[in-house]
Structure formats: structure tokens, C-alpha cells
C-alpha positions in Angstrom: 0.0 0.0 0.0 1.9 2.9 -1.3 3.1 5.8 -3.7 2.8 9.3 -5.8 4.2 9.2 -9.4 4.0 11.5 -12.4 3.9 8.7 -15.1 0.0 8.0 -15.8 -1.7 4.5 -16.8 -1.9 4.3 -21.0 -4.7 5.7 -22.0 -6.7 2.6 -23.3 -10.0 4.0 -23.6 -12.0 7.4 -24.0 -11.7 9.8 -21.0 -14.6 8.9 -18.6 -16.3 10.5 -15.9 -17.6 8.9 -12.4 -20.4 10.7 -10.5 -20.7 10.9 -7.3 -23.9 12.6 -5.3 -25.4 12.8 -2.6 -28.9 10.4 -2.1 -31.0 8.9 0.7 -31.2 5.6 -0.4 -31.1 2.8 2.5 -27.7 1.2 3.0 -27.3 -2.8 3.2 -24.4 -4.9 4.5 -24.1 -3.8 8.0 -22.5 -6.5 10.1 -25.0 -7.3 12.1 -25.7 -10.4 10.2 -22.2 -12.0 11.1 -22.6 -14.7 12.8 -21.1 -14.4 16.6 -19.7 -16.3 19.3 -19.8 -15.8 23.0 -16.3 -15.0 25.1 -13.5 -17.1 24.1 -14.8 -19.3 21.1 -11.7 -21.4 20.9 -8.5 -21.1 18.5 -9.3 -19.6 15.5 -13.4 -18.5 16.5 -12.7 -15.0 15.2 -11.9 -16.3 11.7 -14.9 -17.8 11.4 -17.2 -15.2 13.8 -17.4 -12.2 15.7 -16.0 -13.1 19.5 -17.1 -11.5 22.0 -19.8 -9.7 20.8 -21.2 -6.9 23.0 -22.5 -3.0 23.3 -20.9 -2.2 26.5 -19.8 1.0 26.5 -17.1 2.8 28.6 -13.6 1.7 29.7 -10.8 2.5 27.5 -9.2 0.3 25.0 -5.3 0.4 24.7 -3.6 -0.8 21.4 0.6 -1.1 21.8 3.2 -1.2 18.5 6.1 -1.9 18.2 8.3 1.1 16.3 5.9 3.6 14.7 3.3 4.4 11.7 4.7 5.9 8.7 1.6 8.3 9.2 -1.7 8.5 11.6 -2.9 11.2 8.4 -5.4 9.0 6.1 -4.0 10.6 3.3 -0.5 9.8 3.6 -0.5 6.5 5.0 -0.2 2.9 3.5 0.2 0.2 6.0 -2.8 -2.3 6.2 -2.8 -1.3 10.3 -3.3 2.5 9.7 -6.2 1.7 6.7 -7.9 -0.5 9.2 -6.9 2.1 12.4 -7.7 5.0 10.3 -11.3 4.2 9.8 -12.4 5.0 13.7 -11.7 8.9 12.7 -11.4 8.8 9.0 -14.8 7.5 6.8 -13.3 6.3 3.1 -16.9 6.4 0.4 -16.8 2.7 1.1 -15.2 0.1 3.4 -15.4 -3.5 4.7 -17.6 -4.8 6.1 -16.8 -5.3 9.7 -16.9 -8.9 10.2 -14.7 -12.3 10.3 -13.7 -14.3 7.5 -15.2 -14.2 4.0 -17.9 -11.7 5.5 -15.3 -9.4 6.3 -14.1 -9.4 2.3 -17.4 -7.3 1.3 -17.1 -4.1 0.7 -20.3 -1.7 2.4 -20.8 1.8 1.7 -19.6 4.2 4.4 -19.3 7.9 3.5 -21.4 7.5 0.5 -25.3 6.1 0.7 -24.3 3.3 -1.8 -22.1 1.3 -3.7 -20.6 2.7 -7.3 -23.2 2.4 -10.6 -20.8 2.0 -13.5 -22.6 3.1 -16.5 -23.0 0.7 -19.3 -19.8 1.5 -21.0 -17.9 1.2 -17.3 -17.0 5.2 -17.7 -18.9 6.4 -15.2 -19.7 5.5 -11.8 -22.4 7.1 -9.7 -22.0 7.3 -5.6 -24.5 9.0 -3.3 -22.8 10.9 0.1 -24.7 10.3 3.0 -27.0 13.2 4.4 -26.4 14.6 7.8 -22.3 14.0 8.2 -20.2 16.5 10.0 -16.9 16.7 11.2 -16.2 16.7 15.1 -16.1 20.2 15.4 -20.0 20.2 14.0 -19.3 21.4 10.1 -20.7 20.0 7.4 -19.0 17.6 5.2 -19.1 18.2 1.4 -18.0 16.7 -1.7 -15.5 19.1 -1.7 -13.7 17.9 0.8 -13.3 14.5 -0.6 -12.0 16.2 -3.7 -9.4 17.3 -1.6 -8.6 14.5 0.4 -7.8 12.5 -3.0 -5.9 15.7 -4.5 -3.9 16.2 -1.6 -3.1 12.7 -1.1 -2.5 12.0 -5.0 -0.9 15.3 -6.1 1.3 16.3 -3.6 4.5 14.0 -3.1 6.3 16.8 -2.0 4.7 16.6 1.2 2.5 13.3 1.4 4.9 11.0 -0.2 3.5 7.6 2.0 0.5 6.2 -0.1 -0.5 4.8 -3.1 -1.1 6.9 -6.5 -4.3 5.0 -8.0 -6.2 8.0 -8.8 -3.1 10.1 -10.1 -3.2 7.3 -12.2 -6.3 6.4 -13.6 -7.9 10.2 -13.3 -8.0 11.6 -16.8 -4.5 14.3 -17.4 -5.4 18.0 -16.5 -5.5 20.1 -19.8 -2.1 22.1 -17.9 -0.4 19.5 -15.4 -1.4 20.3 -11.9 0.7 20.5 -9.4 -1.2 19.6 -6.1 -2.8 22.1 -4.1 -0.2 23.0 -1.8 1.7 24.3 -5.1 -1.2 25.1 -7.0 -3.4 27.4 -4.7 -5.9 28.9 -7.6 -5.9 25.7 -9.9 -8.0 23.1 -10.4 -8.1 19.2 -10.6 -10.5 19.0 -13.5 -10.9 15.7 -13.3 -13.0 15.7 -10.3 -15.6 18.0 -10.4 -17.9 18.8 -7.2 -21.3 20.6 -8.6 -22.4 20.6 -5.0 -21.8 20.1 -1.7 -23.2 16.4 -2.5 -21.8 15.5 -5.7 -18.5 14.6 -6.5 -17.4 13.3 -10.4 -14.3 11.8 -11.4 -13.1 11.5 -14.9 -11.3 8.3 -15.7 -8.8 7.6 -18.5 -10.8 4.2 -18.9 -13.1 1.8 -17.0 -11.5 0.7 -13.8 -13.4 -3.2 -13.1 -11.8 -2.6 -9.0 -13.4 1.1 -8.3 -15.3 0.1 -5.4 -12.5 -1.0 -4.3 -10.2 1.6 -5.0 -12.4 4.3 -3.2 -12.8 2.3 0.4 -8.6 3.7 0.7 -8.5 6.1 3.6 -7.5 8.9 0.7 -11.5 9.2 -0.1 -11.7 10.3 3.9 -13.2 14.1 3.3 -10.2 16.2 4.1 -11.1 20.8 4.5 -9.1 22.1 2.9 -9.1 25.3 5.3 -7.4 23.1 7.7 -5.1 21.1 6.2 -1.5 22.5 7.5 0.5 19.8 5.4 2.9 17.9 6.8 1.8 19.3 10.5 -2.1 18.1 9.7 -1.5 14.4 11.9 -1.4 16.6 14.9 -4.8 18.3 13.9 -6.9 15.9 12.0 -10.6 16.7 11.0 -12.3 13.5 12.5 -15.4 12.1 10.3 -15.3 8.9 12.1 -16.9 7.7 15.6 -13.6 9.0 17.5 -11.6 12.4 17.2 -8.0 13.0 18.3 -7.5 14.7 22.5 -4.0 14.4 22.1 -0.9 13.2 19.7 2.5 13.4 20.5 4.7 11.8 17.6 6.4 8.7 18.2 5.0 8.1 21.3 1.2 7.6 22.0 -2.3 9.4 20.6 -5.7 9.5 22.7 -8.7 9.3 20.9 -12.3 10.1 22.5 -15.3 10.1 21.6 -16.8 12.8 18.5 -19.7 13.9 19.6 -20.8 15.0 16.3 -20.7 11.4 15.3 -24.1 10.9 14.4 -25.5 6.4 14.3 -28.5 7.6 12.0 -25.2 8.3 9.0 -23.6 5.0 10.1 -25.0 1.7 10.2 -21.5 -0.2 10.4 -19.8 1.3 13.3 -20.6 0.9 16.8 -18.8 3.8 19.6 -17.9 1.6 22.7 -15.3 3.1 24.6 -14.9 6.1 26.4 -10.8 6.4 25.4 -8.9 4.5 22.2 -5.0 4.7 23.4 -2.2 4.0 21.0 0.8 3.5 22.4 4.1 3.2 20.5 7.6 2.1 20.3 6.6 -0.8 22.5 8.7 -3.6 23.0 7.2 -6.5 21.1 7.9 -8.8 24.7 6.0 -5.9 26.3 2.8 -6.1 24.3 2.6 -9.6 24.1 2.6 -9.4 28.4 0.0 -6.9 27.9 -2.4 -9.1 25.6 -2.1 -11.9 28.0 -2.6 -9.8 31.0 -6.0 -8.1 29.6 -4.0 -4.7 29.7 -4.2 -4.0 25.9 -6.6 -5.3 23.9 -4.9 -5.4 20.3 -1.7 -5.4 18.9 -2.0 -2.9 16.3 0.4 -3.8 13.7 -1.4 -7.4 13.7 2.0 -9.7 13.0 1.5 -11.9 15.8 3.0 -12.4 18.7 7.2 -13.1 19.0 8.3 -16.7 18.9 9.3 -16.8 22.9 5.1 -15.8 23.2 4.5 -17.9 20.2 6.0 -21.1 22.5 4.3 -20.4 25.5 0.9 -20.3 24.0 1.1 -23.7 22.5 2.4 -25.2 25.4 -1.3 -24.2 26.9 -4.2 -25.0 25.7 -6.0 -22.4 27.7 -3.9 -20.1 25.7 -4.1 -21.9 22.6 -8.0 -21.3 22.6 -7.4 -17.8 22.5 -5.7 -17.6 18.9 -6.2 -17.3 15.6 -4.5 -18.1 12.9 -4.7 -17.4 9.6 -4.3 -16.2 6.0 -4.4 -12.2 5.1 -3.7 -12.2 1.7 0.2 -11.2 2.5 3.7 -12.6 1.2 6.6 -12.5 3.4 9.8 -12.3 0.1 12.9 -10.6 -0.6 13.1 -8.0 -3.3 15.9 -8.3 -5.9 16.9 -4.7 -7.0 17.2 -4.5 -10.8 19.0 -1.0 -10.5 21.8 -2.4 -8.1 24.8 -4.6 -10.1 25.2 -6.8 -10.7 21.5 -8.1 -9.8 20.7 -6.0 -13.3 21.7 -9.7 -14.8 18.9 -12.0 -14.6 21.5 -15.2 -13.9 22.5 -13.4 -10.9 18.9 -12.9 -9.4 18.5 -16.9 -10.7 21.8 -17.7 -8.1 20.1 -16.3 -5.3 16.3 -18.0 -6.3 18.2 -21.5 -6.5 20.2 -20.8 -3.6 17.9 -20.2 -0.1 16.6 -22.9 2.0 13.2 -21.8 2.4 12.2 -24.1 5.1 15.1 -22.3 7.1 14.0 -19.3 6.6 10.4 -20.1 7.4 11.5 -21.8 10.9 13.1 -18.3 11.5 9.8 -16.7 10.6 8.2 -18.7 12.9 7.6 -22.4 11.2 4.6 -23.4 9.6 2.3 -21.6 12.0 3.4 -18.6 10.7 3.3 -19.3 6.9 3.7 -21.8 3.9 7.0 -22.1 1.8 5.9 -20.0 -1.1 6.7 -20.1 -5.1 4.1 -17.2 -6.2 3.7 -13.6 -5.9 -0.1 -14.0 -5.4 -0.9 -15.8 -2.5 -3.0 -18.1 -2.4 -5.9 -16.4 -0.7 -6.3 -13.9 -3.5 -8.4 -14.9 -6.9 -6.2 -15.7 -9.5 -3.6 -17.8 -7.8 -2.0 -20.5 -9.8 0.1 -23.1 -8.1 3.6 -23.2 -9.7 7.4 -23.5 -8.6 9.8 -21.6 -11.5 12.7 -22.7 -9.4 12.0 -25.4 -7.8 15.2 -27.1 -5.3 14.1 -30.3 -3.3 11.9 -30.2 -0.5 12.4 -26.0 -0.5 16.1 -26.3 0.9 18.0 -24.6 -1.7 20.0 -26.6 -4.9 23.8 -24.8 -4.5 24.6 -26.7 -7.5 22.3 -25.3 -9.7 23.3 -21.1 -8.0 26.8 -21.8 -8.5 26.1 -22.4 -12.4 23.9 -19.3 -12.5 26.5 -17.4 -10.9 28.9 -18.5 -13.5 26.8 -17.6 -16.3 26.3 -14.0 -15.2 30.1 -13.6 -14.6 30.2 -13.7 -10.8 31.3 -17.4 -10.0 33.9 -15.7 -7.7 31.1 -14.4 -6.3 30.1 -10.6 -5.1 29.4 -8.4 -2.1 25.8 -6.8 -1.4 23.5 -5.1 1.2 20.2 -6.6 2.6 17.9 -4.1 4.4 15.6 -5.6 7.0 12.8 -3.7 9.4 14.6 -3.3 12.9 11.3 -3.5 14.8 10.7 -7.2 13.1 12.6 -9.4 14.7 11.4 -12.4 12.7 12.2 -10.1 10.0 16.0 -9.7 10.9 16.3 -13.4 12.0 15.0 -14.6 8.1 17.5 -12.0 6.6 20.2 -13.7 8.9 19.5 -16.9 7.6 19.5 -15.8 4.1 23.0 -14.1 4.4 23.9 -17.2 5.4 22.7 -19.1 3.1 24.0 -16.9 0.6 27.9 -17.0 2.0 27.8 -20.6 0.7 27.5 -19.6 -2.7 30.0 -17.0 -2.5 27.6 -13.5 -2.1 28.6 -11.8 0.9 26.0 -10.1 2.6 25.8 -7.4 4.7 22.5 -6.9 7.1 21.4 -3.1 6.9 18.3 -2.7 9.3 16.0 0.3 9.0 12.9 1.6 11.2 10.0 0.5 9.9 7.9 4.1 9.7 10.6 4.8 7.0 11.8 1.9 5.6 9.4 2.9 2.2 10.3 6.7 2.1 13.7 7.1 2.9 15.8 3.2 2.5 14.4 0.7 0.7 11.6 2.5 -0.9 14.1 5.2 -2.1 15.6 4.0 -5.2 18.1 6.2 -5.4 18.8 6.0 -1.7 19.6 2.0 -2.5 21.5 2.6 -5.9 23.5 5.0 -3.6 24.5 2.5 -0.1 24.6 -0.9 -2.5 21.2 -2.3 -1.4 20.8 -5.2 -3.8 18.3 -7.3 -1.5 15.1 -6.1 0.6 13.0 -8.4 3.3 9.3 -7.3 2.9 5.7 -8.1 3.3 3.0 -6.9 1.0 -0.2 -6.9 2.2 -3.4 -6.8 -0.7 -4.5 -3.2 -1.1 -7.8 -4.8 -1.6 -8.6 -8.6 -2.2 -8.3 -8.5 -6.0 -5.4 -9.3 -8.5 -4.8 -5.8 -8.9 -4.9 -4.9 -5.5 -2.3 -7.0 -4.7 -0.1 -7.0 -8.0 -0.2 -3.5 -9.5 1.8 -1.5 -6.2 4.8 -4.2 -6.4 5.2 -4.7 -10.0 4.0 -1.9 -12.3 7.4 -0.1 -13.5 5.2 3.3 -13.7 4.2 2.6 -10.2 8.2 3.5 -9.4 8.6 6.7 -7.8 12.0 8.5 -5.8 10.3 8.0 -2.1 7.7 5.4 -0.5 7.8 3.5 -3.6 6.5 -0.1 -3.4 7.9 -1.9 -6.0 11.5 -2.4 -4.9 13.2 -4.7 -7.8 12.0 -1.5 -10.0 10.8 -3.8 -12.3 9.6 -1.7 -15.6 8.4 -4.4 -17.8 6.1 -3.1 -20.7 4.3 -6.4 -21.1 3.6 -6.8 -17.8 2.3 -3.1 -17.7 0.3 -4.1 -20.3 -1.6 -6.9 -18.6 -2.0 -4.8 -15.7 -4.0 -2.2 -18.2 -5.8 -5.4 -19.8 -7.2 -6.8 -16.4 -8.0 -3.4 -15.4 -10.8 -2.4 -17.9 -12.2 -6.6 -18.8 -15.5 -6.5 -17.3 -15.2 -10.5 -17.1 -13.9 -11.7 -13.4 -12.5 -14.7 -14.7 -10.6 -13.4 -17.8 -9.3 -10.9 -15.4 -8.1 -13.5 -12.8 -6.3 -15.2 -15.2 -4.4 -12.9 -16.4 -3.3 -11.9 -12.5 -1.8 -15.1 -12.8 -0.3 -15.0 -16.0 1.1 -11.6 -14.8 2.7 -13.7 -11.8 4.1 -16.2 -14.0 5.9 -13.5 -15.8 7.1 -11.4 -12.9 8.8 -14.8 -11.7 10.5 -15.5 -14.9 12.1 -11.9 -14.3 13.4 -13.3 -11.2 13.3 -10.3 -9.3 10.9 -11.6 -6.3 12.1 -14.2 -4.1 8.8 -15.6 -2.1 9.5 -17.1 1.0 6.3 -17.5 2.9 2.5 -17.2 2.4 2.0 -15.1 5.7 -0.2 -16.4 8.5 -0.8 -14.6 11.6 -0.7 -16.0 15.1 -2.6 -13.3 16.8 -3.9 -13.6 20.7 -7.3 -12.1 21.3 -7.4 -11.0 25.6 -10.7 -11.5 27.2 -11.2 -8.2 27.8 -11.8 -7.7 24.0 -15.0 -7.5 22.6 -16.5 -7.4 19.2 -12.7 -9.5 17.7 -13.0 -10.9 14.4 -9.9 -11.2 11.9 -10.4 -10.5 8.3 -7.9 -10.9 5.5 -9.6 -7.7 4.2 -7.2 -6.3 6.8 -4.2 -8.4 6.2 -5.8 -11.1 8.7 -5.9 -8.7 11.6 -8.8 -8.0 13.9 -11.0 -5.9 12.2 -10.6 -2.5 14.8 -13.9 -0.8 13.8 -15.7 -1.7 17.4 -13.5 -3.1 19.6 -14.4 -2.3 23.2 -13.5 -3.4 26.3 -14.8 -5.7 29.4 -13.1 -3.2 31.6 
């Protein structure tokens, strides 16, 4: 989930235009038809079922992570945690639909009244604000404010440089190019016109099948403009959502409280429990995972599971045990080759280091099988248009040294070469996989040295800044991609579009620029035909493995404890498998 870049989609169709306006018709989906469970529910209830349901209100619920956000601003955010956080004071025009499992995949309307009408030729899409909604401080939202939200989030790398750049992308080109409001104070975005304070139009470069989708990203959260300060607007931010900011102090910890302009009749979906939503950060990962047992936090808020020493103790107790879930989210744990960083700009070289790692090693040092399957794909196998396939397949996963060594030979390197593998210092399964991989590497003659970054910047100023790894030799990357939104696309296009590339929180760290697989990207985009499209989201994987550039090592699963003091815990792999965070509350 990430980016801003100037380089637009091709222009495969017709410029089009999506409505959007306000309406008063009734809204479905609410998750009140989820099927619950009473406290407890066993290992892996909230997979299958809301635990713990209840409307108690009061009490305050406490959320710990480990390191820091890259942003708390919904327009300038793009970890899975913050789009799932986000929503308690941030309303995107649509969202999921708070619930476990394949519930929690559907997408509900939330700022608007209901879902996108694509017209017949998939040009235009129609969606209907809500009446009534206001901001904490009791001011009306309008259209023009979500107008905003998307142009400052979209247009404005300069000073929101952290999320993705779908509608830069897609939104037709300005007849002069715009430069973002913050540069271009009297301009205007014509491709999103606002006729009223309830209408909101987008023109597309060509149908977009995923739009729904597209618009349920906290960037659609309304945004005024007349209080936006830039970079400074996390300390002030205009809540739309059930809770509003009392205090934030970066780095360390943010209070939320109740808005009392937060009005149920607008908002079927969300439920406002407690009196006080804590976040604390930079907490020790030993730390939180004391707290979750204890009943003194209630969620870990990144949502990777608990550390292997917790991870231990839990399965040696049933009691414990019961209290898990563990799952799927739709998320690969790999190591990004870089393209742009020698000599892993020759495909044999990237080939030594596919043939080379013992994956099952690696995944013991991500936390064994409970943690994730040995992967081969890019997609996952959780999101439509999977295909089963191994490109470099070494006997039972452990590596072939053989068959590196000849690789290295044929790009010119069988003395073998020095490199730089960045790593997340806050992750310390993370770290402990890129240990294993250097070594695992040494054998083959590729030195490796272990660069570790903090994770609130690893996308905007290290690995995600290609010039920043072009400049301190970083040849090799750990990450985890999470899907923007359960489709192909949402998972593909961030990671392995080469116009997607961009000089800071860029995604797609091999900077792989391949115009056929740009191509497919464009062609899945506009089919109207769900299977035509998944298939080629898996042709596309096929051909970003032959590139060699992604190394999968693990289909993530997370091993997450749920305290009896939550209520209302389901986990959704709309979320990356975490507990959905729209109504938690508390028992105390």
C-alpha cells in the first residue's frame, strides 16, 4: 500500500467521468448479520465469527506497536494497520464490512449512501454521500472535501509522499499539469468536479473493473481544505469517524475520544464503545505480548503476531491456545531483488540467489509453519487468481547450491560478489530470516551485509528510495505486502508496475519496468469478465517470476492472541488477517 508518481496508466479507452452525489437511499451490509460467538470461542473463533460480541460501552481500550506508523494522516499512510486504524476517525466512500472471514471481504458503503453504478460502457460511476455528516467540530461535510482528500493525497509527493497513487493514475490528465494544491493554490483538478456540496465526479482515463475498491482507501476520507497545514495536519486531524484526536505526541502515543458530532443515523456499520482509544508506540514487542495476556491491551495494532518466545508459550497451553487465531491475510513475506543495483541488473545473478535459499530455514526463523507456507508465487494463495507453480523449484524447499553456482557462472560472478540486505529493525522475525538468508548466501560466494531500517521509514527514505539504494549498494530487501484490496490488482499493481516507481515510498522495490507486464495490468484493469481478469493476474505472476526479481518465501499467516477483555474480535484478510478494529471495546 503505497506511492505518488507522475507517469499516468496508457490511455486505453475514451476519457470517462464517475459521478458521485449525494442520495437517501437505504444502506445494506451492516454487520450485524455476522454470525457471533460468545467469550472465548476457541483457536481460531474470530476467523470464522465475531467473539465476544457486545455493546458495552465505557472503559478505554489500549492498542501497543512496536516502532511507529509511517503516518496517523489517512492521506498519507499505507500500511494495512493505519487503513484498518484509520477508519475509527477517517470515513473512506466505502469500506469493509466489519466482520470475520469471507464476510469481512465485502465491501459496504460508508461515506457514500451506496455502492458505485458503473454506467453501461464502465465510464462512469455514480455514488451517493450520506446526508447529515459532519466533522467533530459540527461542520458539514461536502464533496468538496473528498475532492481534496484525493488531490492532496494523490498530487502532492512533495509533502504526502506515503500512499499509493491509484487516482493520479487512472484520473484523466489536467489540460495544464497540476501540481497539487499545496503548489497550485488557484488551480483546479478537472478531473473531479464537485457541482455541490453532495456531488463529486471523477473523470477516468478508462473503466477501472476494482473502483469500489479503489475508493474504500482512507485517501476518499473528506479532508477541508481550510485546515489542512501539510505535513503538520497528523497533529490536527478533522475527524469524520466515531472517534476524534484529544491528544498526539509523535512517536510516542495518541488518545482518541469520543466525537460527539458522530451521528449512528449516518452510520449503520460502526458501533462507539469506549470512552478512550490509546495508541501506544515504540513498545517492546515482549512488552505487548505481556499486555495481551494480562488483559492490559486489547490489540496489537500492527497485527504480525505475537514473538516466537510468546509464540511457545501459548502452544504449550491450551488455555492459551483457545485464545488464537491463525490465519491467511492475503500477504507474502519475500525478498526483493533490485534491478537497478549490479550486478542483480543480470537475470542469472537474481537466478543464483532463487536456487540458492533454503526456504524451510527461513520459514523456521519466521516462525515455522504456523506462521506461513513455503511460497513459489507472488499471489498468495488467498487472493483470486492464484495458480500453483514453482519456476525454481530445489528439493523439499532447501535450496540446490549446484544449480546457484552455475547461475553465478553464467552471469560472470562465479567468484562471487558483495551486497546489502535491508531488513525492518522493529521485526525481529524479519531480521532473524535475513540472517539466515545471508547465510545461506555465504555458501555460494555472495557476501552479505544486514542493513536494518525503522520501519515508519523503511518505504520513504531506504528501501523504498531507489536512489537511496542505488547510492549505499542495497541489492536485496526483506518485505511483506499486504493486498490493497482482495483482488489481483490490488495486490499486483503496487509491487510490479514499472510506472508505479517513484523517488520515495515506492513499493515496487526490484523497480521492475516491464512493458508487457504493464500491459496486462491495463488489460485486467478495464475486462469487465472476473475470470478473464483473474487469469491474467496469474499470467502476470508467471511472468514477474521469470524476471526473477521476487524471491517468495512465505505465504504469511498470523498467530494473533485475542485478551478476554476484547470485545466485538473478528480477523479479516480484508485487513491483512488482523482484527478488524472498527468496534473493539472493552470488558473493563
Amino acid at each position: 500500500m503505497r506511492r505518488s508518481r507522475t507517469v499516468a496508466l496508457t490511455a486505453l479507452a475514451a476519457s470517462a467521468v464517475l459521478v458521485v452525489t449525494g442520495c437517501t437511499s437505504s444502506t445494506k451490509g451492516s454487520g450485524s448479520s455476522s454470525t457471533s460467538a460468545d467469550a472465548g470461542g476457541g483457536a481460531d473463533a474470530a476467523t470464522k465469527q465475531i467473539v465476544n460480541v457486545s455493546d458495552k460501552k465505557g472503559g478505554t481500550v489500549t492498542y501497543e506497536m512496536k516502532g511507529t506508523p509511517d503516518s496517523l494522516d489517512p492521506g498519507n499512510t499505507y500500511y494495512a494497520y493505519i487503513y484498518n486504524f484509520s477508519r475509527l476517525y477517517a470515513r473512506p466512500l466505502t469500506t469493509f464490512n466489519p466482520a470475520a472471514g469471507a464476510d469481512g471481504n465485502k465491501l459496504v458503503p460508508d461515506l457514500a449512501e451506496s455502492m458505485g453504478k458503473p454506467s453501461a460502457d464502465g465510464l462512469t460511476w455514480t455514488y451517493k454521500l450520506r446526508a447529515g455528516l459532519k466533522y467533530d467540530d459540527g461542520t458539514p461535510i461536502s464533496s468538496k472535501d473528498v475532492k481534496y482528500a484525493v488531490e492532496r493525497s494523490n498530487f502532492a509527493p512533495e509533502v504526502n509522499s506515503n500512499g499509493p497513487t491509484y487516482f493520479h493514475d487512472l484520473l484523466v490528465d489536467n489540460p495544464t499539469p497540476y501540481q497539487g494544491p499545496y503548489k497550485d493554490k488557484t488551480g483546479d483538478l478537472k478531473s473531479i468536479e464537485t457541482p455541490d456540496d453532495t456531488t463529486i465526479v471523477f473523470h477516468l482515463q478508462h473503466p477501472f473493473a476494482d473502483f469500489d475498491y479503489l475508493v474504500s482507501a482512507p485517501q476518499t476520507a473528506p479532508v477541508p481544505q481550510a485546515k489542512d497545514t501539510g505535513a503538520d495536519y497528523v497533529k490536527h486531524i478533522a475527524s469524520s469517524g466515531t472517534y476524534k484526536f484529544e491528544s498526539y505526541e509523535d512517536g510516542k502515543q495518541a488518545v482518541l475520544v469520543p466525537n460527539t458530532n458522530w451521528d449512528k443515523s449516518t452510520d449503520p456499520i460502526r458501533k462507539q464503545l469506549p470512552d478512550k482509544i490509546v495508541l501506544k508506540m515504540n513498545i517492546d514487542q515482549a512488552t505487548i505480548d505481556k499486555d495481551l495476556l494480562a488483559g492490559n491491551a486489547q490489540a496489537d495494532l500492527v497485527g504480525g503476531g505475537v514473538d516466537p518466545q510468546t509464540q511457545a508459550q501459548i502452544l504449550r497451553d491450551p488455555k492459551l491456545k483457545a485464545k488464537t487465531d491463525n490465519a491467511y491475510g492475503g500477504r507474502l513475506v519475500y525478498m526483493a531483488i533490485n534491478t537497478k543495483v549490479a550486478p542483480f541488473d543480470n537475470i542469472d545473478c537474481r537466478k543464483a540467489v532463487q536456487y540458492a535459499l533454503d526456504k524451510v530455514a527461513v520459514q523456521t526463523a519466521l516462525g515455522g509453519p504456523i506462521r506461513g507456507q513455503v511460497a513459489s508465487t507472488v499471489l498468495p494463495p488467498d487472493i483470486p487468481g492464484h495458480q500453483d507453480f514453482n519456476l525454481y523449484e530445489t528439493k523439499d524447499n532447501k535450496g540446490d547450491q549446484a544449480k546457484a553456482k552455475d547461475s553465478l557462472k553464467a552471469c560472470g560472478k562465479d567468484g562471487g560478489f558483495s551486497t546489502v540486505l535491508s531488513a525492518r529493525t522493529e521485526r525481529a522475525t524479519e531480521v532473524a530470516a535475513a540472517t539466515s538468508i545471508q547465510a545461506q548466501l555465504k555458501n555460494i560466494g555472495i557476501n552479505v551485509e544486514i542493513q536494518q531500517f525503522p520501519q515508519g521509514k523503511y518505504l520513504t527514505d531506504s528501501a523504498g528510495a531507489p536512489q537511496y539504494t542505488q547510492d549505499h549498494n542495497i541489492g536485496l530487501m526483506m518485505m511483506q505486502w499486504g493486498a490493497d484490496w482482495p483482488t489481483g490488482y490490488g495486490f499486483l499493481q503496487q509491487i510490479v508496475d514499472g510506472r508505479a516507481i517513484k523517488a520515495s515510498g515506492n513499493s515496487n522495490l526490484a523497480q521492475l519496468n516491464d512493458p508487457a507486464v504493464n500491459k496486462m495490468l491495463d488489460d485486467a484493469a478495464i475486462s469487465p469478465d472476473q475470470a478473464a481478469r483473474e487469469k491474467i493476474y496469474g499470467d502476470i505472476d508467471k511472468k514477474v517470476m521469470e524476471s526473477a526479481v521476487y524471491v517468495p518465501l512465505t505465504d504469511f499467516k498470523v498467530f494473533l492472541y485475542r485478551p478476554d477483555s476484547a470485545t466485538n474480535v473478528a480477523s479479516t484478510s480484508a485487513f491483512s488477517g488482523e482484527y478488524d478494529y472498527l468496534n473493539i471495546g472493552t470488558t473493563k
